[in-house]
Phi, psi and omega in degrees: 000142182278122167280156196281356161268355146263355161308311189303356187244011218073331186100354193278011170279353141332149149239165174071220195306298213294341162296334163302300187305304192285002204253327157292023163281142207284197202274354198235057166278324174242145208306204076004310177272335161095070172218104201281123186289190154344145154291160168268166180287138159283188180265331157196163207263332140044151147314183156282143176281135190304297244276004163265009189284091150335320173303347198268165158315141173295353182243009146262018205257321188270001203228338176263351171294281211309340179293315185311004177244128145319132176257054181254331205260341186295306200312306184266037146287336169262063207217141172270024171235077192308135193264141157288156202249081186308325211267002112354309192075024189264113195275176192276173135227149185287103163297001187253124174209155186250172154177054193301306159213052225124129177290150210222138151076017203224029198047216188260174230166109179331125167246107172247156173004146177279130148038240174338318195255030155282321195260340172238026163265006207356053170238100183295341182292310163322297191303318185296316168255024155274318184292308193281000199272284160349289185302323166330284151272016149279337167291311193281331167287340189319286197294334152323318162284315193265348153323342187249352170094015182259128197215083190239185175277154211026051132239046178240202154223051175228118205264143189241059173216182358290170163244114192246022156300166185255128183286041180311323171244118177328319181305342190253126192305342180264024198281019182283317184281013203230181173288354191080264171240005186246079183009295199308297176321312169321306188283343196260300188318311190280324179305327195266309203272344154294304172312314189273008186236319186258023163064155182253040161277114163327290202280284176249140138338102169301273240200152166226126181281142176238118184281124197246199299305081191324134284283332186263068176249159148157061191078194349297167181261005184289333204248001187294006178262021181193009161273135194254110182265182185194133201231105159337156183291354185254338183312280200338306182259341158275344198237304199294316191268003194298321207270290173336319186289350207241001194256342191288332191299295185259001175241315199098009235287140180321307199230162148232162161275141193243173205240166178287317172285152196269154213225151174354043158106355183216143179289157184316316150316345185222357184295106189283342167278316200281339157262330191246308184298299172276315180256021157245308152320265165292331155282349197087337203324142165215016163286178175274197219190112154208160220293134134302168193297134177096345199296334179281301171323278219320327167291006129232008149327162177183173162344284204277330177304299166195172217245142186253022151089029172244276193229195177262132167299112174247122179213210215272343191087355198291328170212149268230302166241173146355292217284315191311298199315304199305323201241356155278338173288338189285317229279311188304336179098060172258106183282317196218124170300081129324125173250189169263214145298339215250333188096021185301102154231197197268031179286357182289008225267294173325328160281330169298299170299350155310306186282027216013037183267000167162138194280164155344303173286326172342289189303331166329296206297337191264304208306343165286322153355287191293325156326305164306320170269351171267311184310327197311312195266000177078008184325296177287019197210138176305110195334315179292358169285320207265151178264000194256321175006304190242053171282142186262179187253006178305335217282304207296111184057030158330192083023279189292329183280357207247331173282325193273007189267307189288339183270317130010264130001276165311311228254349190243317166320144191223130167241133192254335157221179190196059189299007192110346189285001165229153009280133193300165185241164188311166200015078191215108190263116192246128178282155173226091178231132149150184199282350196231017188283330170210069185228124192288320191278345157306316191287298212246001187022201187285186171028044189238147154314191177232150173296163221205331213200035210287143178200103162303162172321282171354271208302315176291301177320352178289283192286353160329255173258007170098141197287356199264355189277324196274112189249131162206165188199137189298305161114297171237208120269181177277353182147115187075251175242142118224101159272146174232032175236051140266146218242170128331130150256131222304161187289327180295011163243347204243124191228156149215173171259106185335202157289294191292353164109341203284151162263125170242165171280128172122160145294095197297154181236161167203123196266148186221136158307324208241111185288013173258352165080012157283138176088171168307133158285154163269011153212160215221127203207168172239103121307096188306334168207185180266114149195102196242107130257126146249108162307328186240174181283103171278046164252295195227347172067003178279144199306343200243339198296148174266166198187222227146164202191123161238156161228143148238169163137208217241126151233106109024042166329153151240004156211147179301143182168171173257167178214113154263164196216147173188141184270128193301211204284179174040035198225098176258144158230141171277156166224118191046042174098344189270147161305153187251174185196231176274325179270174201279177177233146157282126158234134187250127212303160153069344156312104180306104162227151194277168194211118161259155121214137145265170183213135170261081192246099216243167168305355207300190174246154327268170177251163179242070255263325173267046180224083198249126185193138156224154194226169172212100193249173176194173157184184190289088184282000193236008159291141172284080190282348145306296179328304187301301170340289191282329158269020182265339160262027188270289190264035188254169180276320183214141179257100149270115156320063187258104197243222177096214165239167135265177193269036150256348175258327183257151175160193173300095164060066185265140159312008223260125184223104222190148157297109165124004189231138169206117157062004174100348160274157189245114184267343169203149198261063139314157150316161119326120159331289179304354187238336166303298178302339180291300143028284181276315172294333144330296174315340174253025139312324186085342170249176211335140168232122189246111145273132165247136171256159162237166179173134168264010167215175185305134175275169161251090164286026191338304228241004152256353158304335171264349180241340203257154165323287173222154140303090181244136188270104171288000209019250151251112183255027174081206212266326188260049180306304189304300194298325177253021132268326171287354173289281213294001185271317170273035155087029175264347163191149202286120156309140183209034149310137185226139178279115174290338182237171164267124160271126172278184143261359161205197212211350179279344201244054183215141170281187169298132193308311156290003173269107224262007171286167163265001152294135198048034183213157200053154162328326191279021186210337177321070217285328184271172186282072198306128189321311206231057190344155141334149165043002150328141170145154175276172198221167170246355155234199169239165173231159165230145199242120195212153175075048184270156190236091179250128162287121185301355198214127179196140170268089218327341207284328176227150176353135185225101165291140158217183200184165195200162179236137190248139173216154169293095235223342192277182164245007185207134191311204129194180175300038197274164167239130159241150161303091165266145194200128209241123164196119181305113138359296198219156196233099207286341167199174189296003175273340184286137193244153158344282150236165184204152162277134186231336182203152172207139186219144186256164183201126173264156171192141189291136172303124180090351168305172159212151142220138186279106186270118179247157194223144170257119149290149196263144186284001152307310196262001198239281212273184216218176221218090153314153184312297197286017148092027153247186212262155178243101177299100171303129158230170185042033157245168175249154178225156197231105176260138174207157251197123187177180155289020187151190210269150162333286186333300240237348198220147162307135181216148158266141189238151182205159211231147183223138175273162148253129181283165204275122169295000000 
């Protein structure tokens, strides 16, 4: 019998026939019950093909499969919905997979810090082992998945993070997703967090990082299919490219993503300086290379071409048909199409070559690429060869892995003020008001998995100091009407009707195989209410199936109201035939209304085929939610403030159009009006107010900077959010979170938003005053900085150690990072920044410990970037090093100063 760990691998460490045979088996080969059928007969019996031979190399191992293809069949390999080759033993695969911060979009799966508040633990040992945690358990959902023959999108292991752009604006809803605004910082983050997704094996690939958006992306996203950016030679290389170098240079890392937007005049994807000159060229790069989705369309899309039957697709235009797009992203060195909505993928390939728009070995050259990194990964080889092979899947949202999300999690809180009121003291009866105060979306931001062990502010401040200690009232919305307490709605409300006409409790349901709900359901049920994740189809019990849904019956307020109400994704519901939607419904207690919702849940694009859930959610449109705030801060000691935003206003390419909001972009970083205001009328209670904010990009907090106790900055801290803000509010550990970005104090002391210079922008170029610096945070003890070790004379050309003794000056241990930072005498041209971070370190210490940290800089890390983006070793000029808890300006720091010597 064939086992399901070797099914997870194809099977193909077989040789001759039998390996044939088990490598064509059709997609339902093993059961529901994991009970695996019969191999299908192959199409033929041949010796062994070298390319199942382990002894060979992966990339002759790939190169003698792709001769063995047709070039139809190469063609549709560049898909990310790879097609299988039976006759081959090549079964299909999905290349799309997330894993951002937490294996994504795969049910469920440790969720940790978004990104950005990943980036403000500046601890590479953290990241490394948050990435390797990650890969863990993506190996182990892989082979879970594919023990069952499932091979969908996001059950694969070729993972399409990190997003290693530069937060150059404050402004762009995905800067959430990235490391923040400083190359070095970036690069050190991405080295780490690659080494842990792709494993330290000689041989195989645990997982493949994929580094995005290659290179000059960061909004805006309303426009990002049809914007042509422009980056000068010094921009290019100090700011856009560091972190790509660093990551192909010291990690390896397999692929990269190329971007949506056009680059000096051609999209990124087909741009022959920016792919074939600089990242095949000047980087080395010699991994594979795939599109974001849709990004090959976009180079002839256009007005007049297609309708998405709402409005027009507009994108660059660039070339004319399919084919032309297909064989210029190959010829540029685009291996694999993510396609779109539209039905783009690389099935064009085969007219290109007919049409002489691009030859036959190319496309070899991109499909041995991918081939090579799927050997890479062990696909093809006996589980006992591969070492990750037998991660149990028990591993997914452990204990351990759920502790290191909390621990995470504490090390990322960034405290921005203090006026002394924290740490709070025991029995200190706290009101808990704002919109982000128990909002689950605070927690998983984007591209996340679902939490197994989700703990809101709320709850952890509960479980804290105990509910009797706790007042607590939503206070507002989050901005314009977006509530952010919608709930289930409860079983206790929800009837059907009998034969006889009488009200039972629950919904009738009916489950259908067919998502479109033709034929008999096959299952047929009394649901006490909608509120679903299936791991498996509750239909057919399979990890992948699509499937269909109805519930009727009666719903029954018990209190008079307005109400929205909304049904999840792939889910419309009626409440007496009207569809529910953006406006409220009037209901009345004790009142009958009939209640639908159906689900559709299909293949379309995209789908989220292991991510299955439905819901019927509602709350209230008609509470005085001032009203409650204050009167929920009547008997409390201290009012904590849980305000910002979330990833339903900021993110990726959104419907969202509000004040202070556009398109998953931000036009200016205020507080949301309606959250100010509560804000200030909290403050005028007189007593203490601690805001903890959330947010994945920078605030303008003014005016609680000037007014509220304390600050605490949360960014999205993953699942276990509650419980380790409420330890730092009472003092169970000194925060030692660092701001990875600049909080401004407006979006006016900001350029235009398309404008891809570096002027003025980030901490190295930033000419004005920032509400909150780069690398900014507060401590619940001090640290002192002493003995610093600078060389007075050094040959920029070679290495330089400096070093500094750092002690705990405080009464409570801590955390610290220190900060190295680099600044030029002289500034040989406007690319050169002001200051620059050159090195960074965490150091725990005890009160009155000390230690000494030493750092080698690199002469990378010495020298500076020409107008003509090449690096300039400085000789006979000085530079001014310092070595402290944050940039010079802003923080006590020791400083030294080093001449470079005259070659």
């Amino acid at each position: 019998m064939i086992t399901h760990r070797t099914a997870s691998l194809f099977g193909s460490f077989l040789t001759g026939a039998a390996a044939l045979a088990l490598l064509s088996g059709c997609s339902d080969s093993v059961s529901s019950a994991q009970e695996p059928a019969q191999p299908v007969a192959p199409e033929q019996t041949d010796s062994d093909y070298p390319f199942q031979n382990p002894a060979l190399s992966s990339e002759e191992r790939a190169r003698d499969l792709v001769s063995r293809m047709t070039l139809e069949e190469k063609a549709a390999q560049m898909y990310d919905k790879a097609a299988a080759i039976p006759r081959l033993g090549i079964h299909e695969y999905n290349w799309w997979n997330e894993a951002l911060h937490g294996v994504a979009r795969a049910g469920h799966a440790t969720v940790f810090p978004q990104a950005i508040g990943l980036a403000a633990t500046w601890d590479e040992d953290q990241m490394l082992e948050v990435a390797t945690t990650i890969s863990d358990e993506g190996r182990a959902k892989h082979h879970y998945y594919a023990a069952e023959d499932v091979y969908a999108m996001y059950g694969g292991l070729t993972f399409w993070s990190p997003n290693i752009n530069i937060f150059r604006d404050p402004r762009w809803g995905r800067g959430m997703e990235t490391y923040g605004e400083d190359p070095f910082l970036t690069g050190r983050m991405a080295v780490n967090f690659v080494n842990g997704l792709q494993g330290d094996d000689a041989e195989y690939l645990k997982t493949v990082a994929t580094v995005k958006h290659f290179a000059v992306h960061s909004g805006p996203e309303p426009s990002r299919h049809r914007d042509n950016y422009v980056a000068n030679d010094a921009d290019l290389w100090e700011t856009y490219l560091p972190a790509f170098k660093m990551a192909m240079d010291e990690a390896d890392v397999a692929s990269v993503m190329c971007a949506y937007n056009a680059v000096w005049g051609a999209p990124a994807c087909g741009s022959e300086r920016l792919m074939v000159d600089i990242l095949r060229g000047d980087l080395g790069f010699d991994g594979y290379v795939v599109s974001d989705c849709g990004a090959i369309g976009d180079f002839y899309y256009d007005e007049a071409k297609i309708e998405t039957g709402e409005a027009h697709y507009v994108a660059h235009d660039y070339v004319d048909t399919r084919a032309e797009a297909a064989a210029l992203s190959v010829k540029m060195g685009t291996d694999l199409n993510c396609g779109d909505g539209y039905g783009n993928k690389m099935d064009a390939l085969p007219a290109a070559v007919e049409q002489g728009l691009i030859d036959e070995e190319t496309i070899d050259q991109a499909v041995i690429r991918l081939y090579t990194a799927l050997f890479r990964l062990g696909m093809y080889d006996d589980p006992s060869m591969v070492p990750y092979a037998d991660i149990p899947h028990s591993e997914v949202a452990s204990d351990e892995n759920i502790a290191l999300s909390e621990d995470t999690a504490r090390k990322s809180l960034v405290l921005l003020k203090n006026n002394g009121i924290l740490p709070l003291a025991e029995g200190t009866k706290v009101a808990v008001i704002g919109p982000n105060a128990d909002n689950y979306m605070t927690l998983i931001a984007n591209y996340n998995g679902i939490p197994t062990q989700p703990v809101t502010a709320l709850e952890g401040i509960k479980a804290k100091v105990g509910a009797e200690n706790v007042s607590y009232a939503l206070g507002s919305t989050i901005a314009g009407d977006f509530y952010t307490d919608f709930s289930p709605v409860p079983a206790d409300v929800l009837f059907h009707r009998t034969d006889s006409g009488e009200l039972e409790p629950g919904l009738e349901a009916a489950y259908y195989a067919d998502p479109d709900l033709s034929g008999e359901p096959g299952v047929t049920q009394i649901d006490p209410n909608i509120d679903f994740y299936w791991e498996r189809g509750p239909v057919e019990n399979g990890l992948n199936d699509e499937f269909g849904a109805t519930w009727e019956g009666v719903l029954v307020p018990e209190e008079s109201g307005s109400y929205l109400m909304k049904a999840s994704r792939w889910s419309k519901a009626t409440v007496n035939g009207e569809e529910v939607g953006s406006d409220p419904i009037d209901l009345t207690a004790g009142e009958q209304y009939d209640l639908t919702m159906t689900m559709n849940f299909n293949s379309g694009w995209p789908r989220d085929g292991l991510e299955k859930f439905a819901e019927l959610s509602w709350t209230r449109a008609d509470r005085d939610l001032e009203a409650q705030a204050m009167a929920a801060s009547d008997d409390a000691d201290v009012i904590l403030y849980f305000g910002g935003i979330d990833a339903t206003l900021e993110g990726e390419e959104m419907g969202v159009e509000l004040d202070g909001f556009l398109g998953g972009d931000r036009t200016h970083m205020d507080l949301p009006a309606v959250q100010e205001a509560l804000l200030e009328k909290l403050e005028a209670t007189g007593k203490p107010v601690v805001m903890v904010n959330f947010s994945g990009s920078a605030m303008s907090l003014n005016w609680a900077e000037e007014n509220v106790d304390a600050i605490v900055q949360a960014f999205y801290p993953g699942e276990k959010a509650g419980v380790a803000i409420a330890d730092l509010l009472w003092g169970e550990f000194s925060p030692s979170g660092r701001l990875p970005v600049t909080f401004y104090k407006s979006v006016d002391d900001l350029p235009g938003f398309k404008d891809y210079s570096m002027a003025n922008r980030t901490y190295k170029y930033f000419t004005g005053e920032p509400l909150y610096p780069f690398g900014y945070g507060l401590s619940y003890t001090s640290f002192d900085y002493s003995d610093v070790s600078v060389p007075g004379s050094h040959d920029a050309g070679e290495p330089m150690t400096v070093s500094a003794t750092v002690t705990n000056t405080g009464e409570m241990a801590g955390r610290e990072v220190v900060q190295v930072y680099i600044s030029h005498a002289e500034r040989a041209n406007p690319s050169v920044p002001h200051v620059e971070l050159v090195a960074f370190d965490v150091v725990e210490l005890a009160p009155g410990e000390s230690k000494t940290v030493s750092f080698d800089l690199t002469p990378a890390n010495l020298g500076f970037i020409a107008e003509d983006g090449e690096m300039v070793t400085p000789s006979g000029s000085s530079a001014t090093i310092s070595i402290g808890g944050g940039q010079p300006s802003f923080t006590e720091t020791e400083t030294a100063e080093v001449l470079f010597a005259s070659n």
